[in-house]
Structures are given as structure tokens and as C-alpha cells.
LUMVEX-416512 format. One record per residue (C-alpha): x, y, z; residue number from 1; chain. Coordinates in pm, whole numbers. Layout:
N
R, X, Y, Z, NUM, A
...
END
This chain:
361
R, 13435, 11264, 7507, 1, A
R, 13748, 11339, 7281, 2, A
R, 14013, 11079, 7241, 3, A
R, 14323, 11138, 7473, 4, A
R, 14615, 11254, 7339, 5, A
R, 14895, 11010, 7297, 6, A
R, 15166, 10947, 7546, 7, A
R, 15494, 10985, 7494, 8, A
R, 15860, 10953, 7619, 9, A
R, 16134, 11212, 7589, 10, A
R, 16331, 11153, 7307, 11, A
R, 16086, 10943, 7147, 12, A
R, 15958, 10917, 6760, 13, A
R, 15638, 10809, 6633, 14, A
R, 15597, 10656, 6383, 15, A
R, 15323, 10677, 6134, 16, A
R, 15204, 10306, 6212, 17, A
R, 15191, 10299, 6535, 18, A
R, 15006, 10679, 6541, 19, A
R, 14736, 10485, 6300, 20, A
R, 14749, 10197, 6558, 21, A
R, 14666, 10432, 6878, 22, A
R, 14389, 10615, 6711, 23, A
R, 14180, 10281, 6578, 24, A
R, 14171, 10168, 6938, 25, A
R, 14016, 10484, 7111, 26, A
R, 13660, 10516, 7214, 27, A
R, 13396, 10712, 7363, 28, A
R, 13358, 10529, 7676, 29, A
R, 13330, 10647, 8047, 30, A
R, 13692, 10453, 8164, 31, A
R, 13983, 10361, 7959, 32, A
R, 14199, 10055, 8005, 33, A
R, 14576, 10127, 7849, 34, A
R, 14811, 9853, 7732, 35, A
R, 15144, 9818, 7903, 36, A
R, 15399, 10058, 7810, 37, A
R, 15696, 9971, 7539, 38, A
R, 15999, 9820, 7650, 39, A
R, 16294, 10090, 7707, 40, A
R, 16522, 10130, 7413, 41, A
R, 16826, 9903, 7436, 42, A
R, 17150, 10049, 7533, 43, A
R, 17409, 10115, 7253, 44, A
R, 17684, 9863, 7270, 45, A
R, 18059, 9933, 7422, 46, A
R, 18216, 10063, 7151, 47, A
R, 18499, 9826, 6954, 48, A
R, 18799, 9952, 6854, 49, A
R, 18736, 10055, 6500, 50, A
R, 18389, 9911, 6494, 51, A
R, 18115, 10112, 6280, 52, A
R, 17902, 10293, 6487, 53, A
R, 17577, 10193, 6372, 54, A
R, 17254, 10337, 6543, 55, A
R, 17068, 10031, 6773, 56, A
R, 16748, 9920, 6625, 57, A
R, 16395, 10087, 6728, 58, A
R, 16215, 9856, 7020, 59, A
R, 15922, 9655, 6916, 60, A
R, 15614, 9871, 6878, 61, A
R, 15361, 9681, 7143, 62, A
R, 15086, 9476, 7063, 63, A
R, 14759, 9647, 7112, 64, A
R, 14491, 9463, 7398, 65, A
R, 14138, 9400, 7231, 66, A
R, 13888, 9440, 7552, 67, A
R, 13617, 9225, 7552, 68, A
R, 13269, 9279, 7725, 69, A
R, 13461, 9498, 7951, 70, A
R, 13358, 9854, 8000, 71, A
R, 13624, 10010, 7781, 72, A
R, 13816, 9790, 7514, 73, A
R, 14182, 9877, 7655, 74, A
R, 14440, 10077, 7431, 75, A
R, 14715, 9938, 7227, 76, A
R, 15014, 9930, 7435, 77, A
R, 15275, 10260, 7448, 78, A
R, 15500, 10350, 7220, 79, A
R, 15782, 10099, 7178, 80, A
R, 16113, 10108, 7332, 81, A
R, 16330, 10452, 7203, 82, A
R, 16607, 10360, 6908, 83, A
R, 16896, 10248, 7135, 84, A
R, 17225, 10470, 7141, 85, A
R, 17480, 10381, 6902, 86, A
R, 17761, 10227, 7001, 87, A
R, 18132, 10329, 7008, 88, A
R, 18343, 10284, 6745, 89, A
R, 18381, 9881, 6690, 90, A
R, 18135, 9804, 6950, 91, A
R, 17841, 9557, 6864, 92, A
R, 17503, 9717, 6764, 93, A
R, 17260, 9745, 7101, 94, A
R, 16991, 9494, 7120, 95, A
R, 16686, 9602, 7020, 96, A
R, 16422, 9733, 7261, 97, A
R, 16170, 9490, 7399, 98, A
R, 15775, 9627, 7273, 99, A
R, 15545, 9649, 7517, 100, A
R, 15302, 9397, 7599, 101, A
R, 14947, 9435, 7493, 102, A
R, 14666, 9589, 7726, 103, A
R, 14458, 9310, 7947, 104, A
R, 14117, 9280, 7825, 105, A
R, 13867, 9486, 8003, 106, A
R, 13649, 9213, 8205, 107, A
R, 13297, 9219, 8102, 108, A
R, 13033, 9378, 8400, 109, A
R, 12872, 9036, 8567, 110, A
R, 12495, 9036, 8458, 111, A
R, 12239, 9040, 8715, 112, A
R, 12064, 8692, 8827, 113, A
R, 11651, 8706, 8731, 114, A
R, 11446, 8809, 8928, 115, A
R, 11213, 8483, 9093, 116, A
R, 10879, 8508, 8953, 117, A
R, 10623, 8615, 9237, 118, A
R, 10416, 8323, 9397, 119, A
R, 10041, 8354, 9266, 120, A
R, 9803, 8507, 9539, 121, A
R, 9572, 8201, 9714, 122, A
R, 9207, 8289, 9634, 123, A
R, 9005, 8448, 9893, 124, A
R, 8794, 8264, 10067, 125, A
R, 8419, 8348, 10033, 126, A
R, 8204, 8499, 10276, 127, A
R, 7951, 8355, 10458, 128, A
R, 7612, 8428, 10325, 129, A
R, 7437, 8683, 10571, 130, A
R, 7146, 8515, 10774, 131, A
R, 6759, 8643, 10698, 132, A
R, 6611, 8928, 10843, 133, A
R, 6351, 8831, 11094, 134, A
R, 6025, 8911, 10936, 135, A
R, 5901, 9247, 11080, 136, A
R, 5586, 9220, 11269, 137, A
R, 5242, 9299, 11041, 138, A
R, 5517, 9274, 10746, 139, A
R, 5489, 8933, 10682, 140, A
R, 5370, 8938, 10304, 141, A
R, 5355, 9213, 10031, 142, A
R, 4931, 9200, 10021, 143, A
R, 4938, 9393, 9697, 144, A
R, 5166, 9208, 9493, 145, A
R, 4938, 8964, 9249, 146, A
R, 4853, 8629, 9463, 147, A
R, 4734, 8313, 9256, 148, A
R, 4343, 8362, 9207, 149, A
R, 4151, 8146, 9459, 150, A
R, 4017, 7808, 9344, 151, A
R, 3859, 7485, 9478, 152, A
R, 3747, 7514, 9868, 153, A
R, 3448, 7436, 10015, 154, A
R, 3129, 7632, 9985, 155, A
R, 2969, 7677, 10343, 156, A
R, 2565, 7848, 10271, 157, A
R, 2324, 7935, 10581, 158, A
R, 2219, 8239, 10806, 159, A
R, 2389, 8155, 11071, 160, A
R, 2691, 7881, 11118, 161, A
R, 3076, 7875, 11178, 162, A
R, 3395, 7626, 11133, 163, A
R, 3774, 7686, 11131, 164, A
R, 4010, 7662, 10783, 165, A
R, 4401, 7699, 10807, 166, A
R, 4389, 7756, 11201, 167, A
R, 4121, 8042, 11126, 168, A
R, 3757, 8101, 11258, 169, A
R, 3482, 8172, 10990, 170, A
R, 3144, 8271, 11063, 171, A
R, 2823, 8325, 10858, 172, A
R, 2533, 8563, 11010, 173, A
R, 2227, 8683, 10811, 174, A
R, 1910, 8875, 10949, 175, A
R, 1733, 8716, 10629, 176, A
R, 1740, 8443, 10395, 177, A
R, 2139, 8362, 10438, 178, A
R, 2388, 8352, 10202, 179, A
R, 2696, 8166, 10093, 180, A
R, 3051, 8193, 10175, 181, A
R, 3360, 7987, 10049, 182, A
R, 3667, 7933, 10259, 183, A
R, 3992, 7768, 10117, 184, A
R, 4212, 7497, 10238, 185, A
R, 4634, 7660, 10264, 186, A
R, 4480, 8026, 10184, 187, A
R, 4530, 8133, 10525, 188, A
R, 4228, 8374, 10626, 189, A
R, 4129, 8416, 10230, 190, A
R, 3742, 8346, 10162, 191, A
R, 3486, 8459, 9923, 192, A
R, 3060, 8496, 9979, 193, A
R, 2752, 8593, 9825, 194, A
R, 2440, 8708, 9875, 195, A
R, 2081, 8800, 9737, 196, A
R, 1880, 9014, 9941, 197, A
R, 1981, 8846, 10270, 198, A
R, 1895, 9114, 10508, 199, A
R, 2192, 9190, 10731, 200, A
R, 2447, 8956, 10578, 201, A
R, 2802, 8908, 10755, 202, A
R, 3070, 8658, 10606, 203, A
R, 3410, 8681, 10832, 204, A
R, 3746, 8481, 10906, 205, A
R, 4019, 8562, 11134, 206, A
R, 4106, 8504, 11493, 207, A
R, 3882, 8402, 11781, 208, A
R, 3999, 8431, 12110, 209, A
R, 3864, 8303, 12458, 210, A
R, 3759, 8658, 12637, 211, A
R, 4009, 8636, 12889, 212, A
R, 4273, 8916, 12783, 213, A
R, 4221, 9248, 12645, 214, A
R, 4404, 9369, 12317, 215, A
R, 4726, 9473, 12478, 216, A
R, 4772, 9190, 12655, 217, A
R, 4775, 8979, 12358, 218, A
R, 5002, 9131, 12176, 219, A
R, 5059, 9325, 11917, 220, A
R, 4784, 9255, 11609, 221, A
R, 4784, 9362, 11263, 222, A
R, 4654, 9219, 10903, 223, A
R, 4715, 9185, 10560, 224, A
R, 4410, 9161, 10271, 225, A
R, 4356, 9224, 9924, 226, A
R, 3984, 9222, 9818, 227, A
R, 3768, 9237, 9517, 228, A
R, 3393, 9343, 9504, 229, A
R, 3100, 9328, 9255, 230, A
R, 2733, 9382, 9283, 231, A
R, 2519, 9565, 9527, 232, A
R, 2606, 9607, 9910, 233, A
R, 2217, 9749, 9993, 234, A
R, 2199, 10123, 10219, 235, A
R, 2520, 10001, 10377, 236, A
R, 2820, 9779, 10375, 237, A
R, 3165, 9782, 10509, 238, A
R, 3463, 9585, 10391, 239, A
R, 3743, 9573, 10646, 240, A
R, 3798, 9427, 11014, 241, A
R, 3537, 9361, 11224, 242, A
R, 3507, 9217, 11590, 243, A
R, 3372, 9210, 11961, 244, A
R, 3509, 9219, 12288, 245, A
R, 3299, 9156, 12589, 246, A
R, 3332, 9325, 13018, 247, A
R, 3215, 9615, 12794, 248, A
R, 3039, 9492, 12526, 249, A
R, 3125, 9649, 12177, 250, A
R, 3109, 9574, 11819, 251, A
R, 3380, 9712, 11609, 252, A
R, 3437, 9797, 11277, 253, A
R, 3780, 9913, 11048, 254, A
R, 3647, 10015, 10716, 255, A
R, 3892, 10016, 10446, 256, A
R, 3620, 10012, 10139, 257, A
R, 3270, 9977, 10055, 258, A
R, 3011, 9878, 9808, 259, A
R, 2900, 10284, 9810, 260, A
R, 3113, 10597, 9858, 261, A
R, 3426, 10626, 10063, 262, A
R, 3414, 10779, 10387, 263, A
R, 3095, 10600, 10453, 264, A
R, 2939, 10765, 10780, 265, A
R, 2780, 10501, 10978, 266, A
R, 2608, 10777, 11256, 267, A
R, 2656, 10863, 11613, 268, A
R, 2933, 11057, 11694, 269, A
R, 3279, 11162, 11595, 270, A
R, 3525, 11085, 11846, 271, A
R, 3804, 11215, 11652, 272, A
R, 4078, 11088, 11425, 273, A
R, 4463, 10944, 11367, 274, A
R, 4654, 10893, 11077, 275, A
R, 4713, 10527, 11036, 276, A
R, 4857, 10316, 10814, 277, A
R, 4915, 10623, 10537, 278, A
R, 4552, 10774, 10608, 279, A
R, 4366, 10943, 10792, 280, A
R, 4069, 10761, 10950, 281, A
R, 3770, 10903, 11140, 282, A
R, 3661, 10774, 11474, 283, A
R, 3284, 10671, 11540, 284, A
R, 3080, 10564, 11863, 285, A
R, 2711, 10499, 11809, 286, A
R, 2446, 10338, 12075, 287, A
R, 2350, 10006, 11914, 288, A
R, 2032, 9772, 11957, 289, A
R, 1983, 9397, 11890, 290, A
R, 2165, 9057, 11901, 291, A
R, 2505, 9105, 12080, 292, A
R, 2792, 8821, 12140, 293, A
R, 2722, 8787, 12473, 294, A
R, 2313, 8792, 12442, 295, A
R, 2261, 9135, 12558, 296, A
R, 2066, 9377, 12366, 297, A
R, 2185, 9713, 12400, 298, A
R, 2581, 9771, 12335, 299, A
R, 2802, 10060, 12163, 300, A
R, 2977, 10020, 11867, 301, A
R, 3330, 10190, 11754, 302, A
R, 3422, 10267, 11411, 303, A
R, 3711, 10397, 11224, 304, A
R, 3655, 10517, 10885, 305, A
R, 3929, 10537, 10610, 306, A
R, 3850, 10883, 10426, 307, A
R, 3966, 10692, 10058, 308, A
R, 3915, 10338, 10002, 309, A
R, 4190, 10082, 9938, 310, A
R, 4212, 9753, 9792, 311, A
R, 4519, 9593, 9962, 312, A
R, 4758, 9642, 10247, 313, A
R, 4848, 9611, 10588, 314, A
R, 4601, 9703, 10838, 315, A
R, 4795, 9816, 11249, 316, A
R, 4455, 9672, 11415, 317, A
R, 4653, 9745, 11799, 318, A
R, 4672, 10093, 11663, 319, A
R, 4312, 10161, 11628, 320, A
R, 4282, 10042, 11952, 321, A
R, 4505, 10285, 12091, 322, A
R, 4375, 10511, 11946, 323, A
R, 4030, 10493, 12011, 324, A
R, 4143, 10440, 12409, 325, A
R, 4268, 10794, 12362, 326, A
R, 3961, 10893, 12271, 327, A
R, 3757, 10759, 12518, 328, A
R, 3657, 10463, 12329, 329, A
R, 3813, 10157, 12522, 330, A
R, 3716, 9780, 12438, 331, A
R, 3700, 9524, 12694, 332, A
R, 3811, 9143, 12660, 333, A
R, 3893, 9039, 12280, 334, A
R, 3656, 8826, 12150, 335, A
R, 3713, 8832, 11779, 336, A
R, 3908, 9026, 11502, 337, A
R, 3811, 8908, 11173, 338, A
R, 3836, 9020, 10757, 339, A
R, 3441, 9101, 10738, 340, A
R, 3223, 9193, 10415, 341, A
R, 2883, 9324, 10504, 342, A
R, 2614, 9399, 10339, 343, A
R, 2275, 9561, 10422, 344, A
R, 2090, 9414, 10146, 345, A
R, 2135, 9429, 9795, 346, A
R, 2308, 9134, 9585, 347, A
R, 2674, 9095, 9528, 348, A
R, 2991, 8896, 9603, 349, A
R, 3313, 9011, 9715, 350, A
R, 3660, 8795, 9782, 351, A
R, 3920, 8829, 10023, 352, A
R, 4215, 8701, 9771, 353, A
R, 4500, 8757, 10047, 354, A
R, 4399, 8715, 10418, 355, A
R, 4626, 8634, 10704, 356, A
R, 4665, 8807, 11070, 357, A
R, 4990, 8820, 11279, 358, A
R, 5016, 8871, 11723, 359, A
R, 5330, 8928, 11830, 360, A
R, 5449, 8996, 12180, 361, A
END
């Protein structure tokens, strides 16, 4: 923005100084603050007889304000006073004009009070931890993860005894000569056994029940195992579950592996199949002869056969048992379900590393 021009008075002469004054005190600002305007020339005096008329005597150019902090330093004051008329003849000179005062000084703009620094957040309080998932039922344990290898116990050898470890029945049955079988104490249904051309040999742990309620009744059942062979198993063998029930009589059998080739085919005939646990297994029912659990000598036994053999996992025993009852194969009153290795001869070991069994309602 250009500097204003100056303002002026009729009849009124500028001086050089006072332009020079007017021009230092102009700025570029938005507002402009003037100084008070020059006193008005004095009046020429009366005139005296015979008096020289002398011209009255310029007023006082005013003093110029200074602003400080305001917006706008303010202008020098207006032009002074005009020259006063001259008097008459005689008369005395007119007193001088008065200069204007100077401009106020612009007030400086009030600076804003701080802003109050903000009040620190409080900390959020943690959350409560989330409580543990019920274990799902048959999901108690990964089986195939590694487990500690099996050590100590107590080493049980005959054809035909039994006993209880960790709230487990164990059972040793031999045709022949016997064999030996080692159960361990806080392994749950875990066991190892051996055998040297023992005939029929049979080394099992696992639940024993009183013959009172069938499978459904109980529950639902289901395992968990991890097993290791060596050796011979003779012209048959099945590693797996294995049990009886009784009001029929039957002997059953879950194969998950053998000391030969997987699918073994233990004869009679196909009832059908079901996929299970991730595989398919085949369904057996073959007329049996001999010793039975309840002392009679002619029973059927039920089979299902995994077509590949495993090493570890979870075995759904109550859904077997369905299935077979779809089939036409339906057990009576539970008598057993044990972890079994059996061998028809032959001489090898085997271990059942993980063992434990879970009924829930």
C-alpha cells in the first residue's frame, strides 16, 4: 500500500522540513494512526497607529507520535498552524500559532494467554486373561508329538495273569509258553511286552468295566497311542484296540498296524466300511472257536481294519461301534476296551509309548 498523500489546509505552506518529517513516519501497514492536527495560525494583531505591519510568525510545526507495539506507528502530527495575518499598521505582531500535538502511540495487540498443557492419558487397564478351553473330548493329548521314552516299571512275565497301573487294567494271555509285559507307574495306559514263540500271545491295558451297560450308555469312548514294533509277529498280529462285551458274546478288534502288511484280512466276511478317524477302515465278522470271557466256546468276532497303518493318533472307539451297529454287527454289555499287541507266534517286542483312554457323557 502507497503512502497517503499529505493533508493540508487552505492557504497553507509546507515547508521542506516538515514534508521530510511526514514521509519518514509512513508505513505499509493495514491501519494508520495520525497525530493531532497543528494549532490554527494566530490572528494578526489590531493594527497600531503607525505600527509596521509585520507578517505573524508560522505556528509550531507538531511533534510527530512514535507508535509502539501498536498496529500502525501513528503519523507525525498535521501541518502547523498557517503564518498568522499581519497586523494593521502599528498593531503588535500576532502570536504565533500553537503546533499540533503529537499522535498517541498505537497500543500494542494483547498477546494471547498459553495454552494449558493437556493432562497425560491414565493407562489402560489390562484385560483379564481369557479362561482355558475345556479339553475337547478324545483330544486330550497330541499322541504324536515326541513323549519322554519309557523307563523303570515293573516287569509282569506269565501266560496268563492281570493287575491294574495308573487306574488301568492289564492283562497277559498266551496259548504257549507266556511272555513278558512291562507296565509303568504315572504312564497312564503306556506298557511294553515280549515274546518268543509263545503261541497266541496277548499283552493289553485299558479300561475294564463291570458288564452292566452297553457302549452307548457309557459314554462316549475314544483313545490316544503311539507305538513302536520290532521283531516277528508269527502268521498274524494286530496292534490296536481290542475288547469283549458279553449278552452277545464278541471279541473285537481295531487294527491300526501290524507286524505284516497293512490291510491285514483276518477272514469271514466283509460287513462293509466307514471312514474314521482320516481313513477308511473295513468291517469284519468271522465265527470264532475257543476260550471266550464268559467260558463259552463258540462266539463271533468284529473287526475293523485300517487300509494303511499308523503309528500314533486318536482312535473314535464309540464310532466303530456305531458303525458296525449299522451294519448289523451290534455288541452287547462292555466288558473291556484295551491298547492290545498280538502276536501269533514269532518273536518280537512292541511298546505302547503314549496310552491313555477318555468316556465322556
Amino acid at each position: 500500500m502507497s503512502c497517503p498523500p499529505t493533508h493540508r489546509k487552505s492557504n497553507c505552506v509546507i515547508g521542506l522540513l516538515f514534508a521530510s518529517a511526514a514521509l519518514a513516519s509512513c508505513t505499509g501497514s493495514q491501519s494508520i494512526d495520525f497525530g493531532g492536527d497543528g494549532g490554527s495560525s494566530g490572528e494578526g494583531g489590531t493594527p497600531g497607529t503607525g505600527g509596521i505591519v509585520e507578517p505573524g510568525t508560522g505556528g509550531i510545526v507538531g511533534t510527530g507520535g512514535s507508535g509502539t507495539g501498536g498496529v500502525v506507528t501513528g503519523t507525525g502530527g498535521h501541518t502547523g498552524g498557517t503564518t498568522g495575518t499581519g497586523g494593521a499598521t502599528g498593531g503588535t505582531p500576532g502570536t504565533a500559532g500553537k503546533g499540533g500535538s503529537g499522535g498517541h502511540a498505537g497500543s500494542g495487540g494483547t498477546m494471547g494467554a498459553a495454552g494449558h498443557a493437556g493432562t497425560t492419558g491414565a493407562a489402560g487397564v489390562s484385560g483379564t486373561a481369557g479362561a482355558t478351553g475345556a479339553t475337547g473330548a478324545g483330544g486330550a493329548i497330541d499322541a504324536c508329538a515326541s513323549a519322554p521314552a519309557l523307563s523303570g516299571g515293573s516287569q509282569h512275565c506269565s501266560s496268563n495273569t492281570n493287575g491294574t497301573v495308573n487306574g488301568y487294567s492289564w492283562t497277559i494271555w498266551s496259548s504257549g509258553g507266556g511272555g513278558c509285559m512291562t507296565t509303568y507307574t504315572g504312564a497312564d495306559a503306556a506298557f511294553s511286552a515280549t515274546w518268543n514263540n509263545s503261541g497266541d500271545f496277548l499283552a493289553r491295558v485299558g479300561l475294564q468295566w463291570d458288564r452292566t451297560k452297553t457302549y452307548d450308555q457309557l459314554g462316549t469312548i475314544g483313545a490316544d497311542f503311539a507305538q513302536t514294533h520290532t521283531g516277528s509277529g508269527g502268521s498274524y498280529s494286530y496292534i490296536g484296540i481290542y475288547g469283549w462285551s458279553v449278552s452277545p458274546t464278541h471279541e473285537y478288534y481295531i487294527v491300526e498296524d501290524s507286524y505284516g502288511k497293512m490291510p491285514v484280512n483276518p477272514g469271514g466276511t466283509k460287513m462293509g466300511s466307514a471312514m474314521i478317524d482320516g481313513a477308511t477302515y473295513t468291517f469284519y465278522s468271522r465265527q470264532a472257536s475257543g476260550a471266550s470271557i464268559d467260558g463259552s466256546s463258540s462266539f463271533v468276532q468284529f473287526y475293523s481294519v485300517r487300509a494303511t497303518s499308523r503309528a500314533c493318533g486318536h482312535i473314535s472307539l464309540s464310532d466303530h461301534f456305531k458303525a458296525w451297529a449299522a451294519a448289523g454287527m451290534t455288541l452287547g454289555k462292555m466288558e473291556e476296551a484295551k491298547l492290545l499287541l498280538e502276536a501269533g507266534g514269532g518273536s518280537g517286542s512292541g511298546s505302547f509309548t503314549v496310552g491313555s483312554f477318555t468316556v465322556t457323557q
